[in-house]
N, C-alpha and C positions, 0 to 999 in steps of 0.2 A: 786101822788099816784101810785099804783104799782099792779099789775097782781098777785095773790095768788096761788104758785103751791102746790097741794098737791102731797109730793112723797112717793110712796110706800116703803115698807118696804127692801126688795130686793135693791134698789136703794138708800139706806140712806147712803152707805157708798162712796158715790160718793158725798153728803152734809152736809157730818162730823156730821149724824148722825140725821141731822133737819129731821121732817115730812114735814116743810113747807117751800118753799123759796120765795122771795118776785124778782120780775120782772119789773123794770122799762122800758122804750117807748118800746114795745113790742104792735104792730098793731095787726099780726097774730098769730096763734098759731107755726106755720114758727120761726116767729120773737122770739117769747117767747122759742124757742127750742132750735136756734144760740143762746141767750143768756144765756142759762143755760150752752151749750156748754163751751161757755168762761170762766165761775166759777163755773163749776165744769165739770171738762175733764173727759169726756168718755161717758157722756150723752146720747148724741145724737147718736153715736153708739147703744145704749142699747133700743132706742126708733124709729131707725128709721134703713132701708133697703133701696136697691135699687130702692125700689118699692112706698118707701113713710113710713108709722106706718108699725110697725112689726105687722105681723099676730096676735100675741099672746098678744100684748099689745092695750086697749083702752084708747083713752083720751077724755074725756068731759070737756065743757066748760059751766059751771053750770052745768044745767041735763042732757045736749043734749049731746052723742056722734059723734064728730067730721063728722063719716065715713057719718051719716046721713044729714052733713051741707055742708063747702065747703070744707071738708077734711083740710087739713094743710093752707089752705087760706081763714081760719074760722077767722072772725073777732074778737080781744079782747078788751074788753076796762078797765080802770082803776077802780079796784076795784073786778074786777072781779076774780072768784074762778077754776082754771083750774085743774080737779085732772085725774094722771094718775093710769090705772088700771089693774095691768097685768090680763090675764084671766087665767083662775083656770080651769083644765080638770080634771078627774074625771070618777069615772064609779062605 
């Protein structure tokens, strides 16, 4: 079984186009990142800085937002529902 990423819209053309990609042995959310990296290049750019998750983008893992767990070394397990969310500003 496999990791369920839901991708944003913004980023669909980095996955020809899916909403959703599927992620095999993927421990962390680390793990499941490198691997999107490797099938579909430029990912992890768009998701990540020098700093760790780009300010302006959150990722949860089911309900919980990463920033509130173990950040990037938030545990995944099989079956589970990872969706990234860029955030929306506004005024």
């Amino acid at each position: 079984m496999a990791v369920i990423v839901r991708i944003p819209t913004p980023l669909r053309s980095l996955t020809g186009g899916n909403e959703e990609v599927h992620v095999e042995e993927a421990g962390t959310v680390s793990d499941v990142i490198d691997r999107l990296e490797v099938k579909h290049a430029g990912m992890k750019d768009r998701l990540l800085d020098d700093k760790g998750v780009r300010k302006f983008i959150n990722i949860y893992v089911g309900e919980e937002d990463i920033r509130f767990l173990d950040g990037l070394r938030t545990a995944v397990k099989d079956g589970e529902q990872i969706s990234i969310v860029p955030a929306i500003a506004g005024g």
